[in-house]
ZAZASE-291153 format. One line per 4 residues: their letters; for each residue y, x, z of C-alpha. Coordinates in nm, 3 decimals. Example, Ala and Ser with C-alpha at 12.3 -4.5 7.8 and 13.67 -1.06 7.14 Angstrom:
residues 2
as> -0.450 1.230 0.780 ~ -0.106 1.367 0.714 $
end
This chain:
residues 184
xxxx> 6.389 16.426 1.144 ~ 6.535 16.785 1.309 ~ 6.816 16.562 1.445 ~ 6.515 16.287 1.620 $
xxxx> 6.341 16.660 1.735 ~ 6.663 16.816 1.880 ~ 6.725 16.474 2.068 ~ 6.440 16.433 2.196 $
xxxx> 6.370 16.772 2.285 ~ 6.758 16.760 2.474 ~ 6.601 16.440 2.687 ~ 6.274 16.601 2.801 $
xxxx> 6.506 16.909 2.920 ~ 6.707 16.681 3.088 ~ 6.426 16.460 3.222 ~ 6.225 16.783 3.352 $
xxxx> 6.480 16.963 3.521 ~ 6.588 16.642 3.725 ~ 6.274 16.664 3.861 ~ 6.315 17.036 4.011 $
xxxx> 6.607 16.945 4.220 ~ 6.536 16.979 4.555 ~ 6.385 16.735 4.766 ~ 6.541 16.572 5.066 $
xxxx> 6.407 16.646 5.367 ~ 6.188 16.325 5.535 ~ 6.382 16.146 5.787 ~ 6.190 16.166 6.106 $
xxxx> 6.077 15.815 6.262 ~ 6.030 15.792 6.639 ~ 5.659 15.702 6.703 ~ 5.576 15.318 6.775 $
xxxx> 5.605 15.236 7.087 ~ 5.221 15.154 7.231 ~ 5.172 14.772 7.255 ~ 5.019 14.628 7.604 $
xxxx> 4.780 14.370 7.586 ~ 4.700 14.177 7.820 ~ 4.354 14.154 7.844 ~ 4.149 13.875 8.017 $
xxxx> 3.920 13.988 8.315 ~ 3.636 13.770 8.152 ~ 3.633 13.970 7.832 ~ 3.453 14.231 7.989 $
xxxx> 3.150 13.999 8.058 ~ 2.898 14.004 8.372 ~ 3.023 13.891 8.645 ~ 3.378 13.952 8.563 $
xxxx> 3.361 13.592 8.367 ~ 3.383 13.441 8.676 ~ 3.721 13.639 8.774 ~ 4.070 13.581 8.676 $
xxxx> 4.348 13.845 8.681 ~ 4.623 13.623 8.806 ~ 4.389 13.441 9.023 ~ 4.320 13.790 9.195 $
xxxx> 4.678 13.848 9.228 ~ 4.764 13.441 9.372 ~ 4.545 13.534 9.624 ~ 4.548 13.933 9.732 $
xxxx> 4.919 13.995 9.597 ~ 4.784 14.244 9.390 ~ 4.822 14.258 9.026 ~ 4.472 14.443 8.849 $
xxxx> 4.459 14.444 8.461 ~ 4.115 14.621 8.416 ~ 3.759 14.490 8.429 ~ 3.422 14.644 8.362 $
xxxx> 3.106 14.463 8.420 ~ 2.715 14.627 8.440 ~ 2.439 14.423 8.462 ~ 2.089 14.511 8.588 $
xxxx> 1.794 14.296 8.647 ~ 1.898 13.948 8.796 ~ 2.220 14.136 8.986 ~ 2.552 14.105 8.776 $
xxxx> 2.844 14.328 8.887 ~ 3.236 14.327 8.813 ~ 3.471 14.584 8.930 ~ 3.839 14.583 8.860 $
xxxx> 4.145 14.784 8.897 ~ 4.514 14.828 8.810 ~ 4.547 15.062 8.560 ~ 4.442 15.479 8.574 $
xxxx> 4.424 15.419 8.990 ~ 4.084 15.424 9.109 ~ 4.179 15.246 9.488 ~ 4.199 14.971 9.579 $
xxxx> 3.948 14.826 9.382 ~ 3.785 14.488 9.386 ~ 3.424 14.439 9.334 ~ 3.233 14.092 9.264 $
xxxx> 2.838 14.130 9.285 ~ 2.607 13.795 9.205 ~ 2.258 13.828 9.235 ~ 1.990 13.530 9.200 $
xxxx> 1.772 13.487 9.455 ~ 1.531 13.255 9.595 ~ 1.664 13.328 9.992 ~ 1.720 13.010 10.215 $
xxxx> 1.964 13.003 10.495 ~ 1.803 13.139 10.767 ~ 1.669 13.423 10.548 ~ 2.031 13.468 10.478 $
xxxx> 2.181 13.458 10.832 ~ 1.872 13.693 10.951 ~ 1.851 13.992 10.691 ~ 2.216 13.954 10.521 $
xxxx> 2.462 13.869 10.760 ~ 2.585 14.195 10.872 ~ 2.611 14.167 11.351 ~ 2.970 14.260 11.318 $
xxxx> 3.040 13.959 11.048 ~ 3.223 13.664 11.123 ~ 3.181 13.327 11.003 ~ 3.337 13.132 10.697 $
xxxx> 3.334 12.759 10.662 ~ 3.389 12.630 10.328 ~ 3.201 12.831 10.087 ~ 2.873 12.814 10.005 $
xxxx> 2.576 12.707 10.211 ~ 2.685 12.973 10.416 ~ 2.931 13.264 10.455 ~ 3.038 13.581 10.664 $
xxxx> 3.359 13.834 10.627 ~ 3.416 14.139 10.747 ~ 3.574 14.455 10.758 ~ 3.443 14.841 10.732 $
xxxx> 3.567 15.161 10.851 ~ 3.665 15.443 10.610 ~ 3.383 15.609 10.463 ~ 3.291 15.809 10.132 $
xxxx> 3.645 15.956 10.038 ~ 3.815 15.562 10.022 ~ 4.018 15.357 10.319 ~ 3.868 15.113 10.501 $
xxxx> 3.687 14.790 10.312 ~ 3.727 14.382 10.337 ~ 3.401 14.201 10.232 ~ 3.362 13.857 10.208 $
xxxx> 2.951 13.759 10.106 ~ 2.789 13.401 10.051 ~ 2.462 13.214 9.933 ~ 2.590 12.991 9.683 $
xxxx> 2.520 12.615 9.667 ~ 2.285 12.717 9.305 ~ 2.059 13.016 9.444 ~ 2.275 13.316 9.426 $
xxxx> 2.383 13.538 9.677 ~ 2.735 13.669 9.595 ~ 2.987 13.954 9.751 ~ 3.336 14.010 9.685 $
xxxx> 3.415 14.341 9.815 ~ 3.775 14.499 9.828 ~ 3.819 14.882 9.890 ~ 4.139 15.038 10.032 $
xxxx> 4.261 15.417 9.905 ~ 4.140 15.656 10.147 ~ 4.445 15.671 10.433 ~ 4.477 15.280 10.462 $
xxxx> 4.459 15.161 10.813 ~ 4.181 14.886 10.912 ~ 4.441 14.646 10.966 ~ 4.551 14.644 10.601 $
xxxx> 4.177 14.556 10.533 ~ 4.145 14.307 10.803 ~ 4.476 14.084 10.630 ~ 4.305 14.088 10.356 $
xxxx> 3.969 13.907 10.444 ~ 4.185 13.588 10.429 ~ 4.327 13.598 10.086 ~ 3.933 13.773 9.957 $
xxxx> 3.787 13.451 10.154 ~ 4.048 13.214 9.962 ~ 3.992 13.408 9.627 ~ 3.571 13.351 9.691 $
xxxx> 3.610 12.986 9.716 ~ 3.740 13.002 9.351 ~ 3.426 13.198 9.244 ~ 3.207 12.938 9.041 $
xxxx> 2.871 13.114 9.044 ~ 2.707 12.838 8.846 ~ 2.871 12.999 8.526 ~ 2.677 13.329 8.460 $
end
C-alpha cells in the first residue's frame, strides 16, 4: 500500500507542477476587417421605398448608399447621401393632396420654373441659387397621375456653381419619371 501512496503521491507532484510552468503569451489577432453591406434605399421606409440606389446613380452619376425616411401627416420624405458627406444630397418629398391642375400651375409652380412633359399630369424643373451654407439646388416637382404632389430635390455642397445644378435637372427629371408614387 506505501508503494500505491508513494506513486501516486510522485504523479500528483508531477501533474501539479506541470501546471505552474509558465504560460505562453496570447498571439495577437489583427481585428476583423468591418464588413460593408449594401443596404437597399427602400429599407429605410417612407418615401425612400420608392427610390433605388443604382437607379439614382443610372441617372445623376452619383453613387449614394444611405437613406433615412420621416414621415408626418399625409407628407412622406426620403433623403439620401453617400456615406459621412452631408452634400450633395438628394431629397424625395410625396404628399397627398386633393389639388387639380390649375391649382397646381397657380400656387406650386414656382415663375422661374420650366416645363416638363412626360411626368405626371403636370411638371416644372428648376434651379436655385446658393443659400443656407449649401451650393446651388436642382428641383424637379409634379402632381402625380394618383393625387400626390411629389418633389425630387438635389442639393449641391456649398461652392458648386449653378451650372453644375442646371446639368443636373435632366438626369433628376429622367430619375422622376421612374418615381411610382402609387406605391406608398
Amino acid at each position: 500500500m506505501r508503494v500505491r501512496a508513494r506513486t501516486w503521491l510522485a504523479a500528483s507532484a508531477v501533474l501539479l507542477t506541470a501546471g505552474c510552468a509558465s504560460e505562453r503569451e496570447p498571439v495577437a489577432l489583427p481585428p476583423p476587417a468591418p464588413i460593408a453591406l449594401d443596404v437597399p434605399a427602400a429599407s429605410s421606409g417612407g418615401a425612400c421605398r420608392l427610390l433605388d440606389f443604382a437607379v439614382i446613380e443610372q441617372h445623376v452619376n452619383v453613387r449614394f448608399d444611405v437613406a433615412a425616411a420621416s414621415e408626418r401627416g399625409d407628407t412622406h420624405t426620403c433623403v439620401v447621401r453617400a456615406g459621412q458627406a452631408t452634400l450633395p444630397e438628394l431629397t424625395l418629398t410625396v404628399t397627398e393632396t386633393s389639388m387639380d391642375k390649375a391649382t397646381f400651375a397657380a400656387d406650386v409652380v414656382p415663375d422661374s420654373a420650366g416645363k416638363v412633359t412626360g411626368l405626371g399630369q403636370q411638371a416644372y424643373r428648376r434651379t436655385t441659387g446658393a443659400a443656407g451654407g449649401h451650393g446651388p439646388a436642382a428641383e424637379v416637382g409634379w402632381l402625380s397621375t394618383d393625387g400626390r404632389l411629389a418633389t425630387l430635390r438635389w442639393t449641391t455642397p456649398k461652392g458648386t456653381a449653378r451650372s453644375a445644378a442646371e446639368k443636373l435637372v435632366a438626369g433628376l427629371t429622367a430619375l422622376a419619371k421612374t418615381v411610382n408614387t402609387r406605391a406608398l
